[in-house]
Structure formats: structure tokens, C-alpha cells
N, CA and C atoms of all chains as a GROMACS GRO file, in nm:
protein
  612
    1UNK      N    1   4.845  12.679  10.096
    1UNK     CA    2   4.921  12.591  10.187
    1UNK      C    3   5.066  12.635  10.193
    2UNK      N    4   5.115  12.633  10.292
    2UNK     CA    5   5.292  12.683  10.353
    2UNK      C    6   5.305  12.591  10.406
    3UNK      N    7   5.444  12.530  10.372
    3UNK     CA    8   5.546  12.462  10.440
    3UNK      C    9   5.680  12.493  10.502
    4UNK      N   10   5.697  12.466  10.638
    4UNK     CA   11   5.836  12.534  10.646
    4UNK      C   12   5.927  12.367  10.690
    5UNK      N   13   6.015  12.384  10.667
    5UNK     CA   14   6.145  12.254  10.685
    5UNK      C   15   6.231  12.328  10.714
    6UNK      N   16   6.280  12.246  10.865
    6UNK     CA   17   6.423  12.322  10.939
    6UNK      C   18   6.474  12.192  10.939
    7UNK      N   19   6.633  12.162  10.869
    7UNK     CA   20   6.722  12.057  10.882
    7UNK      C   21   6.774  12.064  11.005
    8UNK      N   22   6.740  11.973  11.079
    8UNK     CA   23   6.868  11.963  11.252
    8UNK      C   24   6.963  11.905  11.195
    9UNK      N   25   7.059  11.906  11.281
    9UNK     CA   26   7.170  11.847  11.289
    9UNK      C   27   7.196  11.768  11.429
   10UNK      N   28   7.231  11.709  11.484
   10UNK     CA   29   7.268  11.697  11.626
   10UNK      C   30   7.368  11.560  11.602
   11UNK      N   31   7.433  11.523  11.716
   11UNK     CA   32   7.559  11.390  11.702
   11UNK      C   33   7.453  11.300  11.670
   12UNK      N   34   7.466  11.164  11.598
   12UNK     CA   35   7.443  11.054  11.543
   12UNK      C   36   7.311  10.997  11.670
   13UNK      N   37   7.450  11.021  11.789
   13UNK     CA   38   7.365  10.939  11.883
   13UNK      C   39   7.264  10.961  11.974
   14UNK      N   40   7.283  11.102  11.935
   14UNK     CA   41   7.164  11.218  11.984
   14UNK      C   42   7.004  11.186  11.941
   15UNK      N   43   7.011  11.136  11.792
   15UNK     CA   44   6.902  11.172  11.712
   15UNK      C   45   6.766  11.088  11.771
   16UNK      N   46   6.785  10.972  11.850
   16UNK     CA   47   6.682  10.889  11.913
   16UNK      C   48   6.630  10.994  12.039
   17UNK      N   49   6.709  11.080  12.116
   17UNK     CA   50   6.662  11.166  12.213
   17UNK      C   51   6.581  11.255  12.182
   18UNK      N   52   6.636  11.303  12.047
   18UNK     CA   53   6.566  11.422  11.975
   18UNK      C   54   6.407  11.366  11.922
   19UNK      N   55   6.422  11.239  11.852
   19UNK     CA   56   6.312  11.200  11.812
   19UNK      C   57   6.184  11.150  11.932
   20UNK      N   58   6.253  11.139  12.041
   20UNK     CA   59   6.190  11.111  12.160
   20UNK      C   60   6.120  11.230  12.244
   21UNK      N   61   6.194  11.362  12.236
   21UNK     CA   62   6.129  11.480  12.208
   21UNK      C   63   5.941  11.479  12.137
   22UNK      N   64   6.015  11.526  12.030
   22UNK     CA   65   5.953  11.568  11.924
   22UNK      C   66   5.767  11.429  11.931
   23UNK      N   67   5.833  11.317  11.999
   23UNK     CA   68   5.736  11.185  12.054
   23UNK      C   69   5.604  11.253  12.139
   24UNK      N   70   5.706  11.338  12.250
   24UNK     CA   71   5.640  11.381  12.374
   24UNK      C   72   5.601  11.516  12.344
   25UNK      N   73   5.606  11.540  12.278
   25UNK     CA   74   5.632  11.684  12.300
   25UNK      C   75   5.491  11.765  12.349
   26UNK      N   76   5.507  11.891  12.357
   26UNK     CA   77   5.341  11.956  12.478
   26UNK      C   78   5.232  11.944  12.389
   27UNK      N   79   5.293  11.997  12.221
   27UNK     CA   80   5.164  11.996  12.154
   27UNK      C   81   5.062  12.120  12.147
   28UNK      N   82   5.182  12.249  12.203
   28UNK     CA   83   5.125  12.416  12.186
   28UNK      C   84   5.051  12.418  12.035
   29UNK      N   85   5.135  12.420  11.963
   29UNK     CA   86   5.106  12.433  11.823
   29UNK      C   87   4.964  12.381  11.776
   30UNK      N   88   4.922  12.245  11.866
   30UNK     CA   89   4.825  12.179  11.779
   30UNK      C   90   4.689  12.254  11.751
   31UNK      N   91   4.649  12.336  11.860
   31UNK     CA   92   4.545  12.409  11.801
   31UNK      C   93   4.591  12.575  11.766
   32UNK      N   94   4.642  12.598  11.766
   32UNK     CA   95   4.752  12.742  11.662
   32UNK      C   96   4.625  12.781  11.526
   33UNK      N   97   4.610  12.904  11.538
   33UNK     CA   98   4.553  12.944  11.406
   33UNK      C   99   4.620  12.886  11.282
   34UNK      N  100   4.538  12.813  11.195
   34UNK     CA  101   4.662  12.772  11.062
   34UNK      C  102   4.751  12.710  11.087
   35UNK      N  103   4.737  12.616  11.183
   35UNK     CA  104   4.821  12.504  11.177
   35UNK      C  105   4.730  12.386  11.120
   36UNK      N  106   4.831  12.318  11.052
   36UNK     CA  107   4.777  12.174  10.944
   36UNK      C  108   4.848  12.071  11.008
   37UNK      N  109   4.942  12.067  11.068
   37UNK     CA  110   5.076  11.943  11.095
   37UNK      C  111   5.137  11.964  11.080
   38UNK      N  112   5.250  11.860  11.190
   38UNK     CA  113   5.368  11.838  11.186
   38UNK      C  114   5.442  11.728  11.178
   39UNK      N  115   5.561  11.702  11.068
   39UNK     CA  116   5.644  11.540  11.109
   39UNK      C  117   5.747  11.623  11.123
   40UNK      N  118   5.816  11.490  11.134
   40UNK     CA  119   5.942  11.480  11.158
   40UNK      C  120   6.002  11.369  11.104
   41UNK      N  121   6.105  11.366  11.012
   41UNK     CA  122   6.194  11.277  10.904
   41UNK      C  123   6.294  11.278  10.937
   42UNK      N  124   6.367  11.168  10.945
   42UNK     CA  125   6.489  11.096  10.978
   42UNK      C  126   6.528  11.042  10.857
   43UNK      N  127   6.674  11.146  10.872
   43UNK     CA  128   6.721  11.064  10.724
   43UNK      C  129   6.794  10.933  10.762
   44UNK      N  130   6.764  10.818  10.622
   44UNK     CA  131   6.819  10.694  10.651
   44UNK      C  132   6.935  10.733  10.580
   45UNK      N  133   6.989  10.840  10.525
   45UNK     CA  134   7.116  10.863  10.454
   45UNK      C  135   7.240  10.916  10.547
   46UNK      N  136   7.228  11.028  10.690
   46UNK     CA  137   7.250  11.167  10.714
   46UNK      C  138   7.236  11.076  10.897
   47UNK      N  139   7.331  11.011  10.939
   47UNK     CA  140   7.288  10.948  11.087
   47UNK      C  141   7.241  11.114  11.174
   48UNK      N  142   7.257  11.185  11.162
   48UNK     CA  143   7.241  11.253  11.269
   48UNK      C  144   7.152  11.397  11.210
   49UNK      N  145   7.083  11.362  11.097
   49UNK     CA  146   7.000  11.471  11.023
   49UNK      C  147   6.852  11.423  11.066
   50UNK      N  148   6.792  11.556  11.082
   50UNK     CA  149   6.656  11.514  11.138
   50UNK      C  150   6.607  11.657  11.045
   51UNK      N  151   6.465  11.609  11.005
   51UNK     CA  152   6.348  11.733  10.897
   51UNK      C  153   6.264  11.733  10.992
   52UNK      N  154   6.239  11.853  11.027
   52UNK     CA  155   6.118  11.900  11.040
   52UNK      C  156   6.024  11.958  10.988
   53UNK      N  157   5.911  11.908  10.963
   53UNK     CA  158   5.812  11.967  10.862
   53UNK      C  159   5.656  12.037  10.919
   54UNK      N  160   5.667  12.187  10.954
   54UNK     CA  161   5.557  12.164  10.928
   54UNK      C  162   5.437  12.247  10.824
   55UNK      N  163   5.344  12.236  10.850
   55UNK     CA  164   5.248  12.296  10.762
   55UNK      C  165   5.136  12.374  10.810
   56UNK      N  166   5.097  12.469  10.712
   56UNK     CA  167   5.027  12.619  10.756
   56UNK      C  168   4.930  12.666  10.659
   57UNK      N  169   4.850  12.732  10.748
   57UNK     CA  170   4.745  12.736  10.571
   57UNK      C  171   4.807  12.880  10.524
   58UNK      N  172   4.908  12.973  10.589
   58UNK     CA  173   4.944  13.093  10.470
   58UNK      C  174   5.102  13.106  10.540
   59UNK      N  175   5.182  13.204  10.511
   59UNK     CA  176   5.300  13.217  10.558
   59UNK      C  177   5.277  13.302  10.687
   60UNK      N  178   5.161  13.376  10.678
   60UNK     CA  179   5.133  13.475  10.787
   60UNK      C  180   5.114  13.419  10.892
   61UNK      N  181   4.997  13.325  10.882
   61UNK     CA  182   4.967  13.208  11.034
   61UNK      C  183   5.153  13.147  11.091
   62UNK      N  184   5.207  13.109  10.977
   62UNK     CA  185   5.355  13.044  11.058
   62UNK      C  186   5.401  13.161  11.137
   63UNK      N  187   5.443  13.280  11.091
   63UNK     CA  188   5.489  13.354  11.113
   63UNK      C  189   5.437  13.434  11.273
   64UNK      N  190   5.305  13.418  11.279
   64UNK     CA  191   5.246  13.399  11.398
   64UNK      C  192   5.312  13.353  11.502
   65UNK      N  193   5.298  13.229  11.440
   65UNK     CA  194   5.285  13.147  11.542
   65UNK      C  195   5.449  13.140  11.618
   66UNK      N  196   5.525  13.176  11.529
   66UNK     CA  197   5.704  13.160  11.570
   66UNK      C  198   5.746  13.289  11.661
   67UNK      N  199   5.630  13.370  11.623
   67UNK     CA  200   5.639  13.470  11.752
   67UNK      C  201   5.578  13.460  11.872
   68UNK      N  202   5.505  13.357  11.896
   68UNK     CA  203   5.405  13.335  12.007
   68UNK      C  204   5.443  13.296  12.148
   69UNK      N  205   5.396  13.266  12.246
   69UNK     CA  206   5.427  13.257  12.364
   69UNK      C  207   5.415  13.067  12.360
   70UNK      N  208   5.314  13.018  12.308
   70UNK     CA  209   5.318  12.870  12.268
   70UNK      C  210   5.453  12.806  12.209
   71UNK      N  211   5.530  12.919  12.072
   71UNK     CA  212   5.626  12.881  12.088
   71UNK      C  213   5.739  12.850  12.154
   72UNK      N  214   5.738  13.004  12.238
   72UNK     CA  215   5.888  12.976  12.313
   72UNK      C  216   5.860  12.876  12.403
   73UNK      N  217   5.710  12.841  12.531
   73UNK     CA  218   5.695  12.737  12.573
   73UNK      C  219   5.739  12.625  12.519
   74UNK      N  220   5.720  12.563  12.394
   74UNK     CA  221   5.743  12.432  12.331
   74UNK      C  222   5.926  12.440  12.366
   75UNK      N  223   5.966  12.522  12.319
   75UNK     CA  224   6.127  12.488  12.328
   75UNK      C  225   6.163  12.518  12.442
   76UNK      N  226   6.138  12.613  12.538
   76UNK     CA  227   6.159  12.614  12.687
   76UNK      C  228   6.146  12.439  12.728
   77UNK      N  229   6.033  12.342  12.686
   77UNK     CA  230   6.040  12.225  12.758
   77UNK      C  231   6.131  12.118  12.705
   78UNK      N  232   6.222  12.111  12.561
   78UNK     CA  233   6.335  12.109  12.543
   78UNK      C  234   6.446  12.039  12.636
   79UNK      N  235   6.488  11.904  12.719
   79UNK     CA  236   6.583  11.854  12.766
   79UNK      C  237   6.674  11.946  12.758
   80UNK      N  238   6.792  12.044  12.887
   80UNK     CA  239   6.895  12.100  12.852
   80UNK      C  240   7.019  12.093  12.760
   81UNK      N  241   7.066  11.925  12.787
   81UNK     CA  242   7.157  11.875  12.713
   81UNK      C  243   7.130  11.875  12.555
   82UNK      N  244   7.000  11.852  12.512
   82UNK     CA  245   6.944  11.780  12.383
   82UNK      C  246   6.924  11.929  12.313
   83UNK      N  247   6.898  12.043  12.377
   83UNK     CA  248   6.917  12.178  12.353
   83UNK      C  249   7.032  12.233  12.320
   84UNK      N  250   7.123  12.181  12.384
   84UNK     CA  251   7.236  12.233  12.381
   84UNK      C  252   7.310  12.178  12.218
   85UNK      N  253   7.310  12.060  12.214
   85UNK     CA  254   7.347  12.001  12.098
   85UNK      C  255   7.285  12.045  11.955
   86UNK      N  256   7.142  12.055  11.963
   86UNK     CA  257   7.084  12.125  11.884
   86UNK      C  258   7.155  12.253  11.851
   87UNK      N  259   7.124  12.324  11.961
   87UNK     CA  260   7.181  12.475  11.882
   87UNK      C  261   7.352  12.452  11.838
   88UNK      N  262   7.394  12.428  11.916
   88UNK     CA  263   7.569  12.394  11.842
   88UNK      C  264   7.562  12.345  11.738
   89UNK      N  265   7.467  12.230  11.642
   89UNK     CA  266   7.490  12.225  11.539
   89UNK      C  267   7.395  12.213  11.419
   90UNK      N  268   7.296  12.331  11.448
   90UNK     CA  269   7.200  12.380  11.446
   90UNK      C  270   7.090  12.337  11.300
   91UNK      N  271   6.996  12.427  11.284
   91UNK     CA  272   6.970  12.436  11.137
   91UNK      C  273   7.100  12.457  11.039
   92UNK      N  274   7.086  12.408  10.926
   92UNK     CA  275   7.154  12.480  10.836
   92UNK      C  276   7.078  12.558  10.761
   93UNK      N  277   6.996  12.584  10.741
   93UNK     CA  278   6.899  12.698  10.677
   93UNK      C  279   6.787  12.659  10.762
   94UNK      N  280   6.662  12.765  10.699
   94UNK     CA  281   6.529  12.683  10.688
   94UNK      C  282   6.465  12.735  10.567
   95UNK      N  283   6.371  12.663  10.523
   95UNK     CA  284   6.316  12.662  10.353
   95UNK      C  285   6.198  12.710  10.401
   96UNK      N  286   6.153  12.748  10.302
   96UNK     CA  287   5.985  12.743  10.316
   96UNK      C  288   5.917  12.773  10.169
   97UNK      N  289   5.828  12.685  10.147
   97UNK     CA  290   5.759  12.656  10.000
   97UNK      C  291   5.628  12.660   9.989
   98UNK      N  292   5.572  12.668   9.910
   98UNK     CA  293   5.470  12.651   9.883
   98UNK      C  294   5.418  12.519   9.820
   99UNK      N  295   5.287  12.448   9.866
   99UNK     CA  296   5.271  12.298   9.765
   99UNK      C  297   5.225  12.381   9.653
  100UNK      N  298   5.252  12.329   9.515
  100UNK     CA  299   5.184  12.404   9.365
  100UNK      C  300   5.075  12.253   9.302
  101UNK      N  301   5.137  12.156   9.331
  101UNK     CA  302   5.045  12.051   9.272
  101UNK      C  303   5.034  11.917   9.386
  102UNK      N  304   4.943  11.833   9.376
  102UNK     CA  305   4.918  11.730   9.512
  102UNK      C  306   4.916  11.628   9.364
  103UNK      N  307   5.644  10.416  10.706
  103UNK     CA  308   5.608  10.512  10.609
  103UNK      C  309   5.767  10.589  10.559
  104UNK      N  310   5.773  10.614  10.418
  104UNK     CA  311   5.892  10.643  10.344
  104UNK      C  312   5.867  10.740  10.262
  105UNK      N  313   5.957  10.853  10.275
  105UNK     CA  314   5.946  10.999  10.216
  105UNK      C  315   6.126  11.009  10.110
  106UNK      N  316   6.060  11.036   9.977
  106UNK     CA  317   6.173  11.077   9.939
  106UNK      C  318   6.172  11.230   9.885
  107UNK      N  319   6.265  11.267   9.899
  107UNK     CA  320   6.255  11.411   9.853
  107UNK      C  321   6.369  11.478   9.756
  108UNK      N  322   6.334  11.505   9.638
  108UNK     CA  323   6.423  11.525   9.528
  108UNK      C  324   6.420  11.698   9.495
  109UNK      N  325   6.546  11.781   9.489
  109UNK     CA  326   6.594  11.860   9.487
  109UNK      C  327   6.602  11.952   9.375
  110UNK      N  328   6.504  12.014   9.280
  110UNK     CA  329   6.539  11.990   9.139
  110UNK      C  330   6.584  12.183   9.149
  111UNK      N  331   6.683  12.199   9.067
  111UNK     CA  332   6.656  12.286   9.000
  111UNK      C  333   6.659  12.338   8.845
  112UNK      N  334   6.594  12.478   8.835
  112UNK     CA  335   6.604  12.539   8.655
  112UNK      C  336   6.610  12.650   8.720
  113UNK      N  337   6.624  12.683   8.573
  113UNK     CA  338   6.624  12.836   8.537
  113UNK      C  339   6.509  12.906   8.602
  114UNK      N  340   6.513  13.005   8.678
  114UNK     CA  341   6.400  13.043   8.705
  114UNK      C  342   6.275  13.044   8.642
  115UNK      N  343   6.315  13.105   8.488
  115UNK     CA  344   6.204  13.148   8.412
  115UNK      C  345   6.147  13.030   8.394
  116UNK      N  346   6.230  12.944   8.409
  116UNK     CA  347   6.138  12.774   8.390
  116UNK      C  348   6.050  12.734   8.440
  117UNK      N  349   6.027  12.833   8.593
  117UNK     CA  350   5.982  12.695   8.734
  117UNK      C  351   5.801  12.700   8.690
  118UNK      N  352   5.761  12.782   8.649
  118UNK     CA  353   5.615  12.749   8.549
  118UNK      C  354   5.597  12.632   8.494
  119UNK      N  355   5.690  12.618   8.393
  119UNK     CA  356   5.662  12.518   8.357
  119UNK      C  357   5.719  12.392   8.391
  120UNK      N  358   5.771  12.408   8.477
  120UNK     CA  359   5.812  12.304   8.566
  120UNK      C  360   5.669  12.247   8.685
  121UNK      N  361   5.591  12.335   8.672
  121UNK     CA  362   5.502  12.308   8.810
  121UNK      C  363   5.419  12.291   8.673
  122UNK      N  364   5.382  12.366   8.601
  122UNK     CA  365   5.249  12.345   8.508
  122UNK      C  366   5.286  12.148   8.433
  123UNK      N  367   5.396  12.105   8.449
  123UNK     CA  368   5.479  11.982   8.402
  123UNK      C  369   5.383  11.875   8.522
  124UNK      N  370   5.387  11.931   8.630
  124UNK     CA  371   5.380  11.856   8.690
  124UNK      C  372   5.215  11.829   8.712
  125UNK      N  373   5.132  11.925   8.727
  125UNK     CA  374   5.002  11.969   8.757
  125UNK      C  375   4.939  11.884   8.658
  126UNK      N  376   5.012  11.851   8.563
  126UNK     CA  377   4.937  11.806   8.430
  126UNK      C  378   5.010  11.639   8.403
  127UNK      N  379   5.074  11.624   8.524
  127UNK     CA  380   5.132  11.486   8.521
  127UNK      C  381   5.075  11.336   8.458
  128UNK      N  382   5.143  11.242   8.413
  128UNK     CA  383   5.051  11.158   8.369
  128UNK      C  384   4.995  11.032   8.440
  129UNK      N  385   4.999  11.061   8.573
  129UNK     CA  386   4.986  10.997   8.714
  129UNK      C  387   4.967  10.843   8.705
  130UNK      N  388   5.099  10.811   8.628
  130UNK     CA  389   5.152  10.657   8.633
  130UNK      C  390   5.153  10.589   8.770
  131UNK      N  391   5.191  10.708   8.842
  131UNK     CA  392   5.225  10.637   9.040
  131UNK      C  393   5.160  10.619   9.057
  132UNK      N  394   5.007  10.678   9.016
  132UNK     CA  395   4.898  10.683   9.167
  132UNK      C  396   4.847  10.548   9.173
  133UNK      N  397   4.836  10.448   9.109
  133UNK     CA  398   4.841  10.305   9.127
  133UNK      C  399   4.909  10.244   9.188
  134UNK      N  400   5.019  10.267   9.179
  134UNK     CA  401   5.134  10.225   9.218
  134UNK      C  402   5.111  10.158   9.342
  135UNK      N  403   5.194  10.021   9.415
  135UNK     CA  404   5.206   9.972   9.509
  135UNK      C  405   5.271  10.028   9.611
  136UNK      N  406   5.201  10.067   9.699
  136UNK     CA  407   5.274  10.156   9.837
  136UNK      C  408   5.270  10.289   9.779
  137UNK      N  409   5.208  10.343   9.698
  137UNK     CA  410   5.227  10.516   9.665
  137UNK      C  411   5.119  10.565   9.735
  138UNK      N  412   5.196  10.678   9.803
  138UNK     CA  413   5.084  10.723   9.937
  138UNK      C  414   5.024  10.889   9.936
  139UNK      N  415   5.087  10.933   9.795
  139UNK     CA  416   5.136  11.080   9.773
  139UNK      C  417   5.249  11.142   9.741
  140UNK      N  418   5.218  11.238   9.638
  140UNK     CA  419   5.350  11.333   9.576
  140UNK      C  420   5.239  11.454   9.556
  141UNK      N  421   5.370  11.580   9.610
  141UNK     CA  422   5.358  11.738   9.647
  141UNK      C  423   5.471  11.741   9.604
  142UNK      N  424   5.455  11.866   9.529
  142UNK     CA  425   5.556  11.996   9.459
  142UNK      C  426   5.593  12.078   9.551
  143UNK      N  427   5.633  12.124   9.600
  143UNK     CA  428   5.701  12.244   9.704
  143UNK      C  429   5.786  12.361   9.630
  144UNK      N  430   5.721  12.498   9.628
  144UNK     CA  431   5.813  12.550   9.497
  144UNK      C  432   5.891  12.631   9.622
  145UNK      N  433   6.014  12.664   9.630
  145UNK     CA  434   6.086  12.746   9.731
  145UNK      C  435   6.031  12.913   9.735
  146UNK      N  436   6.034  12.984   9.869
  146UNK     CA  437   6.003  13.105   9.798
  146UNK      C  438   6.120  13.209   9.838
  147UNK      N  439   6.231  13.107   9.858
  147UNK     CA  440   6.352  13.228   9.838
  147UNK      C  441   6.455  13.180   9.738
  148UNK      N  442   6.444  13.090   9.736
  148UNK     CA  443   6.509  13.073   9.592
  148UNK      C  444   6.444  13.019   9.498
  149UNK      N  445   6.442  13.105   9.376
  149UNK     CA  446   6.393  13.102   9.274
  149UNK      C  447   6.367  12.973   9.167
  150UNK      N  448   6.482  12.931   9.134
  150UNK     CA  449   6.487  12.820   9.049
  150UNK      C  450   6.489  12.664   9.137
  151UNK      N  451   6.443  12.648   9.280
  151UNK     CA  452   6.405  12.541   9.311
  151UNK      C  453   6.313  12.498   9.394
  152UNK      N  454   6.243  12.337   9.336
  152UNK     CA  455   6.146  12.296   9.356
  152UNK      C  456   6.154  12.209   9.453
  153UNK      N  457   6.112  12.132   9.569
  153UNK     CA  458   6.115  12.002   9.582
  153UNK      C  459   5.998  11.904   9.585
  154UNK      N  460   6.039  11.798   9.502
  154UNK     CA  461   5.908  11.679   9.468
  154UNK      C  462   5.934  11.550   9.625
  155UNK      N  463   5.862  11.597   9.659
  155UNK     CA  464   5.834  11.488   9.755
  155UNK      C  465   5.729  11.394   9.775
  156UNK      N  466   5.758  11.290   9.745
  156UNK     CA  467   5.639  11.110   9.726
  156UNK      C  468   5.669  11.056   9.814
  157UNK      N  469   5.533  10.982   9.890
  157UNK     CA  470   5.515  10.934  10.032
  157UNK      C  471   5.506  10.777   9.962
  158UNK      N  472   5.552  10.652  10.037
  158UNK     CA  473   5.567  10.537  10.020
  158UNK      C  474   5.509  10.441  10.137
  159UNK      N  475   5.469  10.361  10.116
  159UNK     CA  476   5.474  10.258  10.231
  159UNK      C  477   5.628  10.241  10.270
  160UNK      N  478   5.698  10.201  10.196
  160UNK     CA  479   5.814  10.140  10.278
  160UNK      C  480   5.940  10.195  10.134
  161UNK      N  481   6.033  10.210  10.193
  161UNK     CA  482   6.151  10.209  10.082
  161UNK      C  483   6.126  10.086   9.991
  162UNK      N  484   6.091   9.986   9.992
  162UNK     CA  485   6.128   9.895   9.904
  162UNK      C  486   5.971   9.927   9.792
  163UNK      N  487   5.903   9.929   9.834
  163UNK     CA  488   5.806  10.037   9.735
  163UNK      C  489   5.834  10.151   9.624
  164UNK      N  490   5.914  10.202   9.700
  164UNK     CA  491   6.022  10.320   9.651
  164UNK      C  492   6.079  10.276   9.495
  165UNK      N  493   6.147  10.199   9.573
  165UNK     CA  494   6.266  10.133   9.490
  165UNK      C  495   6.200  10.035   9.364
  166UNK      N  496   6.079   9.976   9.364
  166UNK     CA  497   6.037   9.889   9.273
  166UNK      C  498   5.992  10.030   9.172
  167UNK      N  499   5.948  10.110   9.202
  167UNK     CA  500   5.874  10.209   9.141
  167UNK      C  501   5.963  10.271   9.064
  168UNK      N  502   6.088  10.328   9.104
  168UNK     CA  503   6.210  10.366   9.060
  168UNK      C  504   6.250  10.258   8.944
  169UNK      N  505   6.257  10.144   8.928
  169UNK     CA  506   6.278  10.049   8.845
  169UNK      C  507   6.165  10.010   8.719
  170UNK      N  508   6.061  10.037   8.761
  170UNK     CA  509   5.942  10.036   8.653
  170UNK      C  510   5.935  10.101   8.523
  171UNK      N  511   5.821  10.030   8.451
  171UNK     CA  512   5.771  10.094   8.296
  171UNK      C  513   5.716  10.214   8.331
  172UNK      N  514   5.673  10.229   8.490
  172UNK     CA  515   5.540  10.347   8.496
  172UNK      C  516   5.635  10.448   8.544
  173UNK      N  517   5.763  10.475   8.579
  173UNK     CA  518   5.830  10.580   8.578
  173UNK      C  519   5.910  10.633   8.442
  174UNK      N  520   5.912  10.506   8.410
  174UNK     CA  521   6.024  10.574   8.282
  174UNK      C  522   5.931  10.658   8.200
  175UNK      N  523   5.762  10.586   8.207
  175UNK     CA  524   5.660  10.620   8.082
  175UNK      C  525   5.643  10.834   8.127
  176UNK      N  526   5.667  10.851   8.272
  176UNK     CA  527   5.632  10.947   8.342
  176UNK      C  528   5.735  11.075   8.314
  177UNK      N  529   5.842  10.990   8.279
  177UNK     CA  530   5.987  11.075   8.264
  177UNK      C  531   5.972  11.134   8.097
  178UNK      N  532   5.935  11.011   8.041
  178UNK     CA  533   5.917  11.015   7.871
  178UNK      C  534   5.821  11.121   7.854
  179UNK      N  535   5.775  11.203   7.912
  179UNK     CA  536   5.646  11.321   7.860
  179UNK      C  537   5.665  11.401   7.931
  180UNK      N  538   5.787  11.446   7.964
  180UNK     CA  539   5.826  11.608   8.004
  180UNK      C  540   5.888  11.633   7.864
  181UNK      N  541   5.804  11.739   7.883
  181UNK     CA  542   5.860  11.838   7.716
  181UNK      C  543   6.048  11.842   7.765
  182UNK      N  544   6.081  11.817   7.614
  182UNK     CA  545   6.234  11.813   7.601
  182UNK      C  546   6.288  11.936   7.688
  183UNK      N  547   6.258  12.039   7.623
  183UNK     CA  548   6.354  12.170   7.665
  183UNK      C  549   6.384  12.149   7.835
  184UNK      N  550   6.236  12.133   7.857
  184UNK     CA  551   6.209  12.140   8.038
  184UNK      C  552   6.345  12.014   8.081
  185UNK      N  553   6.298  11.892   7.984
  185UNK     CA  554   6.417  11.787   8.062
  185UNK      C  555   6.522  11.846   8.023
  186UNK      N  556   6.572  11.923   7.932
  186UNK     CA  557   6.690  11.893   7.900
  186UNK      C  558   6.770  12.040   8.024
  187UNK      N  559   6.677  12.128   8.037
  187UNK     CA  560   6.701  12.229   8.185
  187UNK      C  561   6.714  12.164   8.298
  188UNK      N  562   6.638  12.043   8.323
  188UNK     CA  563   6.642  11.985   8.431
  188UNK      C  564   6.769  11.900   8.466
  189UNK      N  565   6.777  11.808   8.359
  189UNK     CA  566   6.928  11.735   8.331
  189UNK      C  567   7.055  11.838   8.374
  190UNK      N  568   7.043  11.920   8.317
  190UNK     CA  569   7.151  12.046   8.331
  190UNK      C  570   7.217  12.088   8.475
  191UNK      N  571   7.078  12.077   8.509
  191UNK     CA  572   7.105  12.182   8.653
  191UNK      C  573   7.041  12.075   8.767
  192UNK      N  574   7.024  11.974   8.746
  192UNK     CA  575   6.912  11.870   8.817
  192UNK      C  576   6.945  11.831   8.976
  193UNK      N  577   6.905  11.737   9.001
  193UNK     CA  578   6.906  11.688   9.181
  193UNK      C  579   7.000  11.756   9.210
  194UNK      N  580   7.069  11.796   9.344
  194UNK     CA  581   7.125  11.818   9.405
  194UNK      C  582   7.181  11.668   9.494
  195UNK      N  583   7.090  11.627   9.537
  195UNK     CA  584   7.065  11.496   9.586
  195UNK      C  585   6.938  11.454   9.630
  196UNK      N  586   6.904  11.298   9.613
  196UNK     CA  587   6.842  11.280   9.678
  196UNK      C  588   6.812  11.222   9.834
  197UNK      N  589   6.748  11.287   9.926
  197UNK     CA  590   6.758  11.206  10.036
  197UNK      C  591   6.565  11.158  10.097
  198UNK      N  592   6.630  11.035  10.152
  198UNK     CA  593   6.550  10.985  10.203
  198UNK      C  594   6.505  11.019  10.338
  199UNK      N  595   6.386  10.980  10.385
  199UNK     CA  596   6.338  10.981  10.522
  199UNK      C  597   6.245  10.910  10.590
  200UNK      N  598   6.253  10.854  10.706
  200UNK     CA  599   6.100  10.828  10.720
  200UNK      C  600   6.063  10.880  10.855
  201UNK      N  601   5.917  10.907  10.844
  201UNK     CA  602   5.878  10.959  10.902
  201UNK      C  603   5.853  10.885  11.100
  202UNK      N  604   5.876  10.991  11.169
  202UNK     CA  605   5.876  10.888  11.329
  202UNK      C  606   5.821  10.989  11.373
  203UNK      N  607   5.743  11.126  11.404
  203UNK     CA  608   5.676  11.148  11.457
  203UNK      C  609   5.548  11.229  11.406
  204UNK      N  610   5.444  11.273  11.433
  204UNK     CA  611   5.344  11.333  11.325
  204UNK      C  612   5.294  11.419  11.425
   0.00000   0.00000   0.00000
């Protein structure tokens, strides 16, 4: 199992648009080789921090898939404005782990 | 639904037994009221950190659990050395989340 988590950032008041996104969104990914799921976490600490999580059965399938044409579709459909904010204050990293114990 | 996610790090040479710590846990939570799940996440670019993330019904679930006999009993049976690496170098922070889209 692979996990990858990208921290957003976007203004405070952004984060309901973003989460409204992520609501609608096309849903390329859902049948993706080695895809398991996806959330999305809102920190109650961080007004304008948003996790994205998702999960993969190896690093190779993610890695796939972030090169794919499904991907760039998903963010091509992306609101301009809500895009824009995103990338200006972007990931601050992204992680990626492995689960070792459930 | 309520995600907390705790930041730990050690010494590299530790993170074995930091996951073998956990694998072998004395699974006080899994009773627990509102405990919905806990995953280890070991990083795979940095070395010496883990993140423990436990799924809740609600923060206030969280928080009773955090206050209990069945955490402290959980804390009390990590081999010393491991706590006392962990203490050392420990959370970063913790942050909360909950989850709004899947």
C-alpha cells in the first residue's frame, strides 16, 4: 500500500471552493490501475490548509497515474480563479509513505 | 468523521523498532468509543519519520481517549530507549482534520 499527501494551501476563504471542487470533481482517477482512494482533510487547526490523501496499491501505479492524460484532465477542469490561488500558494512539499501496521 | 495525525520522529536506525512497537501494539483503542482506525505511514524520503494517523467519530472521541487509562496503559509499554528517542526528537505537531470529501 502507497500513500501520497499533498498539503494545499489556498486563502482561508478559498478553502469551501476548493472543498467544493474536490465534492464534484470528474472522478478520472476512480477506475486508474491501483487506485484505492481518495480524501480530503481540512484542518480544524490551519483555516486555509487542506490534505489530500490518496492511496495506491505500489508507488509505480501513483506514479502512473500523475503522468496520465486522466490526470491532466482532472486539473484542466479546475475553476480558473480556484487554480490560480492554489498554485500561488501551493503544496509545501508532498510526502509519500508507506502504511507498515493497520 | 475525525483524523488526527501525529508527526513522530527518531533516529533512523530506530524506525524498526518504532514500526515493530507498533505492529505489536497493545490495542487498548480498538474498543474504544468512536475509534474507527490507526495506520503507521513510514516516510520514504525521510528517514527518521513516521506518521500515526487514528480515525474517530468525532473530535470529542478523540479527546476522551487522549484523557483515558487505555492510552496512558498504551504509552506505558513502549520499550524505554524507543520512548526516551521519541521524547527527544518527538511530534513536530499535531494536527487535526476532518474528513469532507472521499
Amino acid at each position: 500500500m502507497y500513500v501520497s499527501v499533498s498539503r494545499l494551501r489556498v486563502a482561508p476563504e478559498l478553502v469551501d471552493d476548493l472543498v467544493h471542487a474536490f465534492r464534484h470533481r470528474l472522478g478520472q482517477v476512480d477506475g486508474f490501475t491501483g487506485f484505492e482512494g481518495l480524501e480530503v482533510w481540512r484542518s480544524d487547526r490551519e483555516p486555509g490548509e487542506v490534505l489530500m490523501v490518496s492511496r495506491w496499491q505500489d508507488r509505480g501505479c501513483f506514479s502512473q497515474y500523475m503522468r496520465s492524460a486522466a490526470h491532466r484532465a482532472s486539473h484542466a477542469r479546475i475553476p480558473s480563479e480556484l487554480q490560480e490561488a492554489i498554485r500561488l500558494e501551493r503544496l509545501d512539499h508532498m510526502h509519500t509513505y508507506d502504511i507498515v501496521a493497520t
